[in-house]
C-alpha positions as CSV (number, residue, x, y, z in Angstrom):
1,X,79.0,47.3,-44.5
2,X,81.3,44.7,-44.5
3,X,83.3,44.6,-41.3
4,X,86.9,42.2,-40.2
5,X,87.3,43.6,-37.4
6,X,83.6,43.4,-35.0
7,X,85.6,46.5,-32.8
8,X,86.5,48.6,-35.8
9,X,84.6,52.0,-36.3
10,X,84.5,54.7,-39.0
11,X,84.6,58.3,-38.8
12,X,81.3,60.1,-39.5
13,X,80.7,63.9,-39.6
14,X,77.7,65.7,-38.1
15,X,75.8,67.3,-41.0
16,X,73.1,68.6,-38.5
17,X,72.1,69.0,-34.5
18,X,68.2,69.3,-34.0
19,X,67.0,69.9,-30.6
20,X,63.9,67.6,-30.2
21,X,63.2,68.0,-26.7
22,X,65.1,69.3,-23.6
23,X,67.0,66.3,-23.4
24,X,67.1,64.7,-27.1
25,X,68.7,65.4,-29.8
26,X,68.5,64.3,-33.2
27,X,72.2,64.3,-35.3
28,X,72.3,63.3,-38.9
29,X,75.6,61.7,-39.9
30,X,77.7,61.0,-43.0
31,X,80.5,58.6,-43.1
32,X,83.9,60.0,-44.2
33,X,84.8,57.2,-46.7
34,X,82.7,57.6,-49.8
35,X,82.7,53.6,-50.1
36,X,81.6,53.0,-46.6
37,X,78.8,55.6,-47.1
38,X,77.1,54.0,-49.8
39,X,77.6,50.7,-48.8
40,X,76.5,50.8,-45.3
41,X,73.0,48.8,-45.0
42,X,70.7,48.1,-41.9
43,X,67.2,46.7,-40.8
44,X,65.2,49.3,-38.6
45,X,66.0,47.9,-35.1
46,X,69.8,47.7,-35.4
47,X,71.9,49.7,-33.3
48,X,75.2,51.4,-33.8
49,X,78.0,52.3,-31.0
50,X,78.6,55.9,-31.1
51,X,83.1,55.9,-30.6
52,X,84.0,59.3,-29.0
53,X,87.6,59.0,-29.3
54,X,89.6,58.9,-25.9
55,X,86.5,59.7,-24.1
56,X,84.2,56.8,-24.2
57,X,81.1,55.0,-26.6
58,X,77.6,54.2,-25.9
59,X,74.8,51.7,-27.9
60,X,72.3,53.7,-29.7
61,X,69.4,52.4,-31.7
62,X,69.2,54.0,-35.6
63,X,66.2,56.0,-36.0
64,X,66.1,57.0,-39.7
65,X,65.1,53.8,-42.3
66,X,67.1,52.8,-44.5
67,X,65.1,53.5,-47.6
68,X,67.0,56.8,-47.2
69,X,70.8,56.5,-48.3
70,X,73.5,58.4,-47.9
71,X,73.1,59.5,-44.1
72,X,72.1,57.8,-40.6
73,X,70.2,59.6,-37.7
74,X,70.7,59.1,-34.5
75,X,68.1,60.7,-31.5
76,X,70.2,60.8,-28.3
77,X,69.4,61.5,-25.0
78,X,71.6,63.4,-22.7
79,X,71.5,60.6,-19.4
80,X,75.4,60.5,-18.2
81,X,78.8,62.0,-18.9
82,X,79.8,60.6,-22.6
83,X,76.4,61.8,-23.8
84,X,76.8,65.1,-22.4
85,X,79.9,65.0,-24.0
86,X,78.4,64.6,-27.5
87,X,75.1,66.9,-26.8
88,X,77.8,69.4,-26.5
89,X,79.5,68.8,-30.2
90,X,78.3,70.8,-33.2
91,X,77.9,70.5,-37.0
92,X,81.0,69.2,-39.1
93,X,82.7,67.3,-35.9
94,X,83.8,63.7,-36.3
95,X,82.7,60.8,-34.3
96,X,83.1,57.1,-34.4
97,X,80.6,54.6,-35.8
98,X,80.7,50.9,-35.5
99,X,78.1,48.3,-36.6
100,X,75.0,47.8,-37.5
101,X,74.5,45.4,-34.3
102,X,71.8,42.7,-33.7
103,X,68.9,41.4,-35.6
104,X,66.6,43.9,-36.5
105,X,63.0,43.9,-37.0
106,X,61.8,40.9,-39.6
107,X,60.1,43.5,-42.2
108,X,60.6,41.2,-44.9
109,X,58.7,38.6,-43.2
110,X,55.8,41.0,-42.6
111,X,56.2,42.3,-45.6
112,X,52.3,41.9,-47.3
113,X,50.7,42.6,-43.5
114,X,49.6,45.5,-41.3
115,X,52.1,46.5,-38.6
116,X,51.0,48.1,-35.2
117,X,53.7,50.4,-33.9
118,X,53.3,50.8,-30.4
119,X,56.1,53.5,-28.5
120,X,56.3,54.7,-25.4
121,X,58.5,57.8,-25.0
122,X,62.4,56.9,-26.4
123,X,60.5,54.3,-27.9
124,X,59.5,56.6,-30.5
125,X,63.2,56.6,-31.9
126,X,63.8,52.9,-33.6
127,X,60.2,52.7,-34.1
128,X,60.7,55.5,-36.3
129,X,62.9,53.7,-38.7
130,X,59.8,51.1,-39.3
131,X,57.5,53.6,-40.0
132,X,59.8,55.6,-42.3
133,X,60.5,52.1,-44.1
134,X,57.3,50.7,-44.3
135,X,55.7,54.3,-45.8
136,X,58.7,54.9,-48.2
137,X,58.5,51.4,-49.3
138,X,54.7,50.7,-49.8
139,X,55.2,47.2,-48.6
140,X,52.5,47.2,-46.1
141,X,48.6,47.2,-46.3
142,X,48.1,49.7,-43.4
143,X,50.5,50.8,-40.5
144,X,49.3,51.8,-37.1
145,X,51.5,54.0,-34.7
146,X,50.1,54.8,-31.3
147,X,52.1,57.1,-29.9
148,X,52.4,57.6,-25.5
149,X,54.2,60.4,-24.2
150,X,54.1,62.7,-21.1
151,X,53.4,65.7,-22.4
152,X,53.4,68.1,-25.9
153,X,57.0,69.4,-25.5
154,X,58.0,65.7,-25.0
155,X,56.8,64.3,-28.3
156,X,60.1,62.9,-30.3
157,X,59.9,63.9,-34.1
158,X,57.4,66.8,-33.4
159,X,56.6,67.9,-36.8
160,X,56.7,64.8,-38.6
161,X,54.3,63.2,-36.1
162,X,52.0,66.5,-36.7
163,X,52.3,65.7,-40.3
164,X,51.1,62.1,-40.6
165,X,48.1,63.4,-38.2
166,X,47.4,65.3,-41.2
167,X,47.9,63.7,-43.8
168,X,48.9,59.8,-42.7
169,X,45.6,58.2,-44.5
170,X,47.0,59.4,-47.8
171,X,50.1,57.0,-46.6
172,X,48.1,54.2,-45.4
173,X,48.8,55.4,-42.2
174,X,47.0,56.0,-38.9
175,X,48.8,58.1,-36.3
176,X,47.3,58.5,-32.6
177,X,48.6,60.2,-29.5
178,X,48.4,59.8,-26.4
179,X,49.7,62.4,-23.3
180,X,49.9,62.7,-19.5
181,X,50.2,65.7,-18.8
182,X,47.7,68.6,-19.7
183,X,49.2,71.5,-21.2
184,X,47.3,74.3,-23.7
185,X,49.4,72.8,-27.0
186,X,48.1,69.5,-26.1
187,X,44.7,71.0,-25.7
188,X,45.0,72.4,-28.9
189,X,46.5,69.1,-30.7
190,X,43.4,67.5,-29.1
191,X,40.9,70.0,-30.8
192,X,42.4,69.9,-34.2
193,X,42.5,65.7,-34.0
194,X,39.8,64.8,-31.8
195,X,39.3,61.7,-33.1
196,X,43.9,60.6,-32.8
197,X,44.6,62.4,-29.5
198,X,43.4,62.1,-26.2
199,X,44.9,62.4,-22.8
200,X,45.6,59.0,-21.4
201,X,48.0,56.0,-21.8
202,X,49.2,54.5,-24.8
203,X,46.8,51.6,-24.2
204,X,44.0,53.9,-24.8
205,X,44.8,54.3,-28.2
206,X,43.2,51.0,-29.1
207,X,39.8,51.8,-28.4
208,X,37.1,51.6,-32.0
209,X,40.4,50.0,-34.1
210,X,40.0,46.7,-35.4
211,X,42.4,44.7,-36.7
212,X,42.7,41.2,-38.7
213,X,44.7,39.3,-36.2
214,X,45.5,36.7,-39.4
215,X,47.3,39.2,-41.2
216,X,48.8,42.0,-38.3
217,X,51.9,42.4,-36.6
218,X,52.7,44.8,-33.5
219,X,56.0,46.2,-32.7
220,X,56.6,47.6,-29.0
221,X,59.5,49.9,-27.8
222,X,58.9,52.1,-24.8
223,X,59.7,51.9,-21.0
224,X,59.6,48.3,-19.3
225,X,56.3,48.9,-17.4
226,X,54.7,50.0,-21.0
227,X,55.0,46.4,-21.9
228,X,53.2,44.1,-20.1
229,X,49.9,46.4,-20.5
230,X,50.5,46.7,-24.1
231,X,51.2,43.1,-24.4
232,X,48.0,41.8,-22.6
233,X,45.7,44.3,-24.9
234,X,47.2,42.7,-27.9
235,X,46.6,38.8,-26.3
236,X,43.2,40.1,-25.5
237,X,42.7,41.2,-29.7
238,X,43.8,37.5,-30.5
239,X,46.8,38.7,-31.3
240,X,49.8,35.8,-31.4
241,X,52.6,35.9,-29.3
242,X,54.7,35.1,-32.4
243,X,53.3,38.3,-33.7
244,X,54.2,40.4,-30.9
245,X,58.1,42.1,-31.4
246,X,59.8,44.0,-28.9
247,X,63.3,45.8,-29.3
248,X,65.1,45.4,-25.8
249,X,67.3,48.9,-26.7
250,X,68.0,49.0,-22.8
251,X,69.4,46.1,-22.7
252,X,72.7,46.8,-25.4
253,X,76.2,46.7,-24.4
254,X,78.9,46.0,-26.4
255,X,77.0,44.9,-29.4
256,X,79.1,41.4,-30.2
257,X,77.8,39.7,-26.1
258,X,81.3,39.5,-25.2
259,X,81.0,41.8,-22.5
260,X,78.4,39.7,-20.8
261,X,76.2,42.8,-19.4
262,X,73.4,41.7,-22.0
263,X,72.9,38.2,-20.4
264,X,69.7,37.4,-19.6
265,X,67.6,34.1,-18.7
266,X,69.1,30.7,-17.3
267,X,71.5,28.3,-18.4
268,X,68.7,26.4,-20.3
269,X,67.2,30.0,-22.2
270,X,70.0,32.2,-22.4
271,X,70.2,35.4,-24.3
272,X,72.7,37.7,-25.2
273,X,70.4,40.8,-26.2
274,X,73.3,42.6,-28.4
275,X,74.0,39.4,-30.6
276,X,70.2,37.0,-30.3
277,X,68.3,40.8,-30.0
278,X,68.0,43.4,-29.5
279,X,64.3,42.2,-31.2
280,X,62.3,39.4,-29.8
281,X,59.0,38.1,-29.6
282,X,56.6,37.5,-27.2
283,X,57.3,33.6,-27.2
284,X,61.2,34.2,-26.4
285,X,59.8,36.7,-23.5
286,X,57.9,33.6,-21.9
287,X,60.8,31.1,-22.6
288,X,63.4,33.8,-21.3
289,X,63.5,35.1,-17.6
290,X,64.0,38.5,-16.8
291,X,64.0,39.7,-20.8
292,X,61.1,42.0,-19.7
């Protein structure tokens, strides 16, 4: 979508609310304009800012690919007062849209490769667009997604992720889950997939895969502390830094880095995570300070 103005959004109308969890929410969207609709193009790993008119905006990360036209999902989690605000609109109300924002994941770069999707949690949500992408396009030898989260109920995407237990090998697709907290659905997950869940951390997930380090990418999105475990199991596969991609979601602001809250690093290795992110590598983490 082309855009003059960097601050201008466009009206979108909810076509559907879906309760995920207690606290997410998954809205599909359709922009008003006809011509805006068709035209408007992302990378999985953008982010749009939701406008709510007179009220406020927040950054959130698109979670549908964009093999799939027409619409854009959003999964949004109820954490302050303008997100309340929006958990609490309903199908056909009008919001603001402006972007995409940032750089977005480098799939045609990887195109050819296997991708290791690694989410912790919210992570699920951008990660999602990848994994939608790479199955609807067929671009990718084989894609991994290993899957933390604290418990059944919390599992973003419920029924999809169910579905490509199933029947993800038929996709080129491995699926594997990992929970915290013990509670009979997970139990009952567990027995029908021995094999793809277990009770444990994310981290866990890697045990009897193997992977050609030559031709394999991982993408990681999930709470900071998720990182730097999830990081060293890849170094300790072989796996290069330059291969490792993170989305920074956290981090977004404004979207453009003119409201400076993105900074990160020192005057020699600055980053403005809404315009240089919010996806980086592993090598920009150890030239960067503080970008995880």
């Amino acid at each position: 979508m082309k855009r003059e103005n960097p601050y201008e959004s466009h009206n979108a109308r909810i076509l559907e609310v879906k309760d995920l969890t207690q606290r997410e929410k998954l809205y599909t969207l359709r922009f008003t304009d006809r011509e805006i609709s068709g035209s408007f193009n992302f990378w999985p790993g953008q982010f749009v800012i939701v406008d709510l008119k007179g009220f406020g905006e927040f950054p959130v990360s698109l979670c549908s690919p964009p093999t799939r036209k027409g619409y854009i999902q959003l999964c949004i989690r109820r954490v302050g007062r303008v997100t309340k605000f929006i958990h609490g609109m309903k199908e056909g109300d009008i919001v603001g849209i402006r972007g995409p924002y940032g750089n977005g994941f480098p799939m045609e770069a990887m195109r050819g490769s296997n991708l290791i999707l690694v989410a912790g949690g919210l992570g699920m949500a951008p990660l999602r667009s990848v994994l939608w992408y790479a199955i609807d396009t067929g671009n990718y030898e084989h894609v991994w997604l290993f899957y933390g989260t604290k418990s059944y109920e919390d599992i973003l995407f419920r029924d999809e992720v169910v579905h490509l237990l199933k029947h993800g090998p038929s996709m080129n697709c491995t699926v594997k889950l990992a929970y915290e907290i013990e509670t009979p659905s997970c139990i009952y997950l567990e027995q029908g997939f021995s094999a793809q869940v277990c009770r444990g951390v994310v981290t866990d997930l890697f045990r009897g895969e193997e992977f050609d380090v030559e031709n394999t990418y991982a993408l990681i999105c999930g709470p900071p502390v998720m990182y730097r475990f999830v990081i060293r199991e890849l170094l300790n596969r072989k796996l290069s830094p330059g291969r490792i991609y993170m989305t920074l979601e956290r981090r977004m602001r404004c979207g453009i880095g003119k409201c400076g809250h993105c900074v990160v690093g020192t005057s020699t290795s600055m980053k403005y995570v809404c315009r240089d992110g919010p996806v980086f590598t592993y090598w920009d983490a150890l030239s960067t300070r503080g970008l995880i």
